[in-house]
C-alpha positions, 0 to 999 in steps of 0.5 A, a space after each residue: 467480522 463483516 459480511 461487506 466486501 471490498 473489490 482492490 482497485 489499481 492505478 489507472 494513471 501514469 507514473 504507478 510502477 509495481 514492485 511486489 505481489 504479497 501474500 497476507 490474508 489476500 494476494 496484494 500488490 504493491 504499486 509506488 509513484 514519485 512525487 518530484 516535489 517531495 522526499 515522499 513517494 505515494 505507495 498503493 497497496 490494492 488488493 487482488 479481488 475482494 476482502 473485507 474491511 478495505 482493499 485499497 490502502 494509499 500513504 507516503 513513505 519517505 525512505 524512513 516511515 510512513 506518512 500518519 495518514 487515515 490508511 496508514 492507520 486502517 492498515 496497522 489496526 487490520 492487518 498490521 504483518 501486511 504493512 510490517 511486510 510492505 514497510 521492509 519492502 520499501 526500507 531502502 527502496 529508491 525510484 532512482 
């Protein structure tokens, strides 16, 4: 376990919309943005407060999986029901 914390962060520019708060080992909110020259859209998962380890998470989805991207796997190896609840929350998900 690490005694190091750190503080969620959400976005502060244009285009972020918040479409869920989740409850894993911390309250977390869930924020996507379209990219209109890509299929991906970018999600942020930011934590409520501080957690150990990472409380900031950025990938790309694109309506199937997520993109193979640093956080993505930092995501997965530390709190791996997080990103399975963020992943069903996102299947199907349009911006449309």
């Amino acid at each position: 376990m690490t005694d190091r914390m750190y503080r969620g962060k959400k976005p502060r520019t244009e285009g972020w919309e918040q479409i869920a708060v989740l409850e894993d080992d911390a309250r977390w909110f869930v924020f996507v943005k379209d990219s209109p020259d890509s299929e991906w859209i970018t999600v942020k998962v930011v934590a409520d407060g501080r957690v150990p380890f990472k409380a900031n998470y950025w990938f790309g989805w694109n309506g199937k999986r997520f993109a193979q991207v640093q956080d993505t796997f930092a995501i997965m190896q530390r709190r791996p029901e997080l990103l399975k609840t963020v992943e069903r929350l996102l299947d199907g998900y349009s911006l449309l």
